[in-house]
N, C-alpha and C positions, 0 to 999 in steps of 0.2 A: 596294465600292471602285471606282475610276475607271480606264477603258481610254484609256487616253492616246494620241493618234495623231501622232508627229511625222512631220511632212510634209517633202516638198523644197519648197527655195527654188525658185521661178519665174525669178529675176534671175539671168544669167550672171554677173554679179562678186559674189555673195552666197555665198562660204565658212562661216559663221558658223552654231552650233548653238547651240537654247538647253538643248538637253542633253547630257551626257557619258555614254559608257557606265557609267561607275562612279554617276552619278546614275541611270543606267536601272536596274542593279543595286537601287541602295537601294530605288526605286520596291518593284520587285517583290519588294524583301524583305518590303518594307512592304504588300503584297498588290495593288499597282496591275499592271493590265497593261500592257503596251507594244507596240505597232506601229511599225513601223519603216518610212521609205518608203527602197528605195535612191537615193542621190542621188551620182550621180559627180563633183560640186561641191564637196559638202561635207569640209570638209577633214578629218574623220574617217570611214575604209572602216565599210563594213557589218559587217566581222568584230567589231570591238568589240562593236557592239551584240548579234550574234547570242552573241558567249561570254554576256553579260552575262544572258542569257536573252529577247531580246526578239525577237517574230514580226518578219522582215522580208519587205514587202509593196513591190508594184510602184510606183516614182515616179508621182504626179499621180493614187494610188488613193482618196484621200483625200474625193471626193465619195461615195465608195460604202459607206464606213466605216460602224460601226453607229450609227445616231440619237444613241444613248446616247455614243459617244464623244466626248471633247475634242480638239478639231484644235489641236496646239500649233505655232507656226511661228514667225518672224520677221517678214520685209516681205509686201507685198503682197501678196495673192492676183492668180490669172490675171484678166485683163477678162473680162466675162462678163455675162448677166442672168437668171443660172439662181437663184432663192431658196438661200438657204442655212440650212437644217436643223441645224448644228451648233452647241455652243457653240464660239468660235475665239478662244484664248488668242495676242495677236500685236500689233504693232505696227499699228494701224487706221489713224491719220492722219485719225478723222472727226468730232472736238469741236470742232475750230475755225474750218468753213466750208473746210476744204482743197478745191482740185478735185476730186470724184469722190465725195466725200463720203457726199453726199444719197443718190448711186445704193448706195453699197455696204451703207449704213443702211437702204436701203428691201429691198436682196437680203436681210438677215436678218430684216426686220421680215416678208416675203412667206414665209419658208419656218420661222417659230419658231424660228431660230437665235437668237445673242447673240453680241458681240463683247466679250471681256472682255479691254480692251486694255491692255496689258504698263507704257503712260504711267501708267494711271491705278490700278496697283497699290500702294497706301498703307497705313500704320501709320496708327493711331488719331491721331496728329499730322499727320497729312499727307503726311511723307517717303514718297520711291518704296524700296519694298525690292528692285527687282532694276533696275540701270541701266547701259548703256553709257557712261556720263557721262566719265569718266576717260580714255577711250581713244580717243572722240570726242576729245576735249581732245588729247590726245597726236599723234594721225594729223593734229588739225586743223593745230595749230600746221607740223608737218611742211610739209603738203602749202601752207601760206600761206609759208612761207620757201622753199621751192622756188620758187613762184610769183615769188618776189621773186627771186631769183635767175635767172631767165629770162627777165623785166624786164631787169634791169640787161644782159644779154647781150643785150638789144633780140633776141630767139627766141620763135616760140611753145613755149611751157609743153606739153613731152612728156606725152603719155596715162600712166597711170596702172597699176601691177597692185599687188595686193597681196605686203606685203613678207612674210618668214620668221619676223619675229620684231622686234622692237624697238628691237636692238642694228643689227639693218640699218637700217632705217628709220634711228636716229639717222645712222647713218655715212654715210647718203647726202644727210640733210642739211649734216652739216660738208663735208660735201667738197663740193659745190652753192655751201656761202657761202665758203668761200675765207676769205681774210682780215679781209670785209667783219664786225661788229658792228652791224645793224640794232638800232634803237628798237626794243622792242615792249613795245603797253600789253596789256595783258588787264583787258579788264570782265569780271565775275562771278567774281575772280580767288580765292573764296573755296570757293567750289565744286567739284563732285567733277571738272566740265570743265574749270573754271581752271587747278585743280591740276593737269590732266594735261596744257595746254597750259603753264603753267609752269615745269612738270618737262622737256618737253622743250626748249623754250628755253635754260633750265639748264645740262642736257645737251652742248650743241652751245657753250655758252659764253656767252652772251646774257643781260645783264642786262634784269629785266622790270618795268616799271611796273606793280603790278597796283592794283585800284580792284572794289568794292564797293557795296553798296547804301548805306554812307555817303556816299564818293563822289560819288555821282551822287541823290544825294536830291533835291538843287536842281532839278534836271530840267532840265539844261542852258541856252545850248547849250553845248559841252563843246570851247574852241580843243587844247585838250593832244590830243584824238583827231588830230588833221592836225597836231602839232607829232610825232607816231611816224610812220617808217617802216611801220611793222607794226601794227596793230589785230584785235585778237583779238575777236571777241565772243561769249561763252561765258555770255548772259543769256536766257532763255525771253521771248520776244514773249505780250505779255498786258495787259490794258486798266492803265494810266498807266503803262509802259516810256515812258522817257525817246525820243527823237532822239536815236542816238550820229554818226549821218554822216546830213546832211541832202541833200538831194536837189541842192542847188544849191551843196554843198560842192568839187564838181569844180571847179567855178571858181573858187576862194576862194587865196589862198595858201599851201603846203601843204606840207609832207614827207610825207605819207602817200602810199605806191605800192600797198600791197596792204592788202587788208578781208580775214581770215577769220571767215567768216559761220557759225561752228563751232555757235552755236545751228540753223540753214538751217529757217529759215521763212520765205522771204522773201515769199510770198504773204499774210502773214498781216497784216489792216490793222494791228496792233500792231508792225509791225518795226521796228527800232532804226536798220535801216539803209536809207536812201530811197532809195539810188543804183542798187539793183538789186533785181527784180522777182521772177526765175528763179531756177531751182536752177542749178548746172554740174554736171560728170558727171567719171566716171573717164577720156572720151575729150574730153575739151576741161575740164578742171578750173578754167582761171581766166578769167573773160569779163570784156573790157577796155570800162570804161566810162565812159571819160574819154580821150580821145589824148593831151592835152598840158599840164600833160606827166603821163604814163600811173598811170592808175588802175583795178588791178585788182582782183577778187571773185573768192573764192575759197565755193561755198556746197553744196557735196556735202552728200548726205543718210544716206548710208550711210558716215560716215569710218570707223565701227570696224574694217567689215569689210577694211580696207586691212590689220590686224592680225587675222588671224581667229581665229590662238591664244591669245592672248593675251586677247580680249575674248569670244572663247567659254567660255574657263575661269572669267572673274572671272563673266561674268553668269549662266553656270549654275548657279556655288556660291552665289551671291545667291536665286536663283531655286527651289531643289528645294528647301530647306527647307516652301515653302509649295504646293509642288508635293505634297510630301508630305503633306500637312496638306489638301489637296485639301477633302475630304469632310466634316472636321471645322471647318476652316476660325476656329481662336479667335480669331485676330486681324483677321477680319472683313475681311482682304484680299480675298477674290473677294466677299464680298458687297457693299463698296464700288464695287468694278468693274461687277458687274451692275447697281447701283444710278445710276451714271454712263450705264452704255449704256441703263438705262430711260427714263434723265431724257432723252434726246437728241432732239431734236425727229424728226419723220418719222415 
């Protein structure tokens, strides 16, 4: 059976587990061991995990861990150029030429680790079985009506923390838009991101354009994107993604004030969206890239964790099933992943 080592987040605004006590429970019912690192971020205490039967081990121990275990985590690991020896179940960020890439592929190819990244966990059809997609969607839409809203107050766009729950999150969007009903389109409005940008739009009152890979089949360009206020795009960047906002659309004649870049790839030469390069952050969330009149990006990479209960619960229950199935593995989810990280150049 597999000794599983969840690690802490490295990132100060990174609440988010991909596991629950009561899934640490099943683990070791199921004869898996568990390590635990304490992480004073994470928005579940250490007490859980320890009723649930699981060793808890010092924050950042996770280098020293046994060969044989699985380092599970979230975002990033620390910079570094120490090899790494483990296999590490996580969010990589290294199949599509991102920044950093090259180097974090070459630390595990130096020390016989493997990165078996959490993207590329799939059913024999292709579908991801454990995803943040929804609540991306959800936080995303939020945090681009806010933006809009502090637009129209001609204000910079306040920093960012994560909210309690949902219910807040909505309520601080209504109260933000006031009376106003922005436009908003959502591309990929079919999806598990659409949907969760949809639903919050919904929510707060907001009728939504939403559009699909019918839609946008013609491959643009696409005038209805600058006849919205609001532009969601909740579409994965990948060789023939349409142009949904062209680089030279600032100029153009426009209703569109705000981009949520809810997919935030913006590095990736497949982006949808030309007009911006960069990620933004939970301490400057919308970077204005157009003055006049004002056009803002909204392209955070971590939206879920703006919800950290919420999207830790949905992608843990997603995720143990095959968590559990580790070793036996029938549906050929990790061997798909390790087959990914072998294919990767480096």
């Amino acid at each position: 059976m597999t000794h599983f080592w969840l690690r802490a987040e490295s990132r100060t605004d990174e609440a988010r587990t991909p596991l629950l006590p009561e899934g640490a429970a099943a683990l070791i019912a199921a004869g898996h061991r568990i390590s635990v690192e304490t992480a004073p971020r994470r928005l579940l205490a250490d007490d859980g995990f320890r009723a649930a039967g699981c060793d808890i081990v010092a924050e950042g121990s996770w280098p020293q861990a046994p060969r044989d275990a699985v380092i599970l985590g979230l975002k990033e690991l620390p910079e570094a150029e120490t090899p790494l020896v483990h296999r590490h179940v996580m969010f990589g960020h290294a199949y599509k030429g991102q920044p950093g890439a090259a180097a974090l592929l070459r630390r595990f190819r130096d020390g016989g680790g493997a990165l078996l990244d959490m993207e590329y966990l799939t059913d024999a059809e292709g579908r991801r079985v454990a995803a943040f997609g929804y609540w991306a969607g959800y936080a995303g839409a939020a945090v681009a009506l806010l933006a809009l809203a502090a637009a129209r107050d001609a204000r910079p766009m306040a920093p960012l923390s994560a909210w309690s729950d949902r219910a807040a999150m909505t309520d601080a969007v209504a109260v933000a838009l006031g009376s106003a009903r922005p436009r908003v389109l959502v591309i990929g409005a079919l999806g598990r991101v659409g949907r969760g940008a949809a639903d919050l739009c919904e929510a707060v009152g907001l009728q939504v354009t939403g559009w699909d890979q019918a839609e946008t089949a013609g491959g643009g360009p696409f005038p209805e994107v600058l006849a919205h206020e609001v532009f969601l795009n909740c579409i994965l960047a990948r060789p023939g993604t349409p142009v949904f906002v062209a680089a030279g659309d600032g100029d153009r004649p426009r209703a569109l004030r705000v981009i949520g870049d809810i997919a935030c790839d913006p590095d990736n030469s497949f982006s949808p969206i030309k007009v911006n390069r960069r990620v933004t952050s939970w301490a400057a969330p919308a970077r204005r890239v157009h003055a006049t009149p004002p056009l803002d990006v909204v392209a955070i990479d971590n939206l879920p964790s703006l919800l950290p209960r919420e999207s830790s619960e949905d992608f843990a229950g997603q995720l143990l099933p095959h968590l559990i199935d580790f070793d036996s593995d029938p549906d050929r989810v990790w061997a798909r992943a390790r087959g990914c990280f072998d294919a990767a150049p480096g």
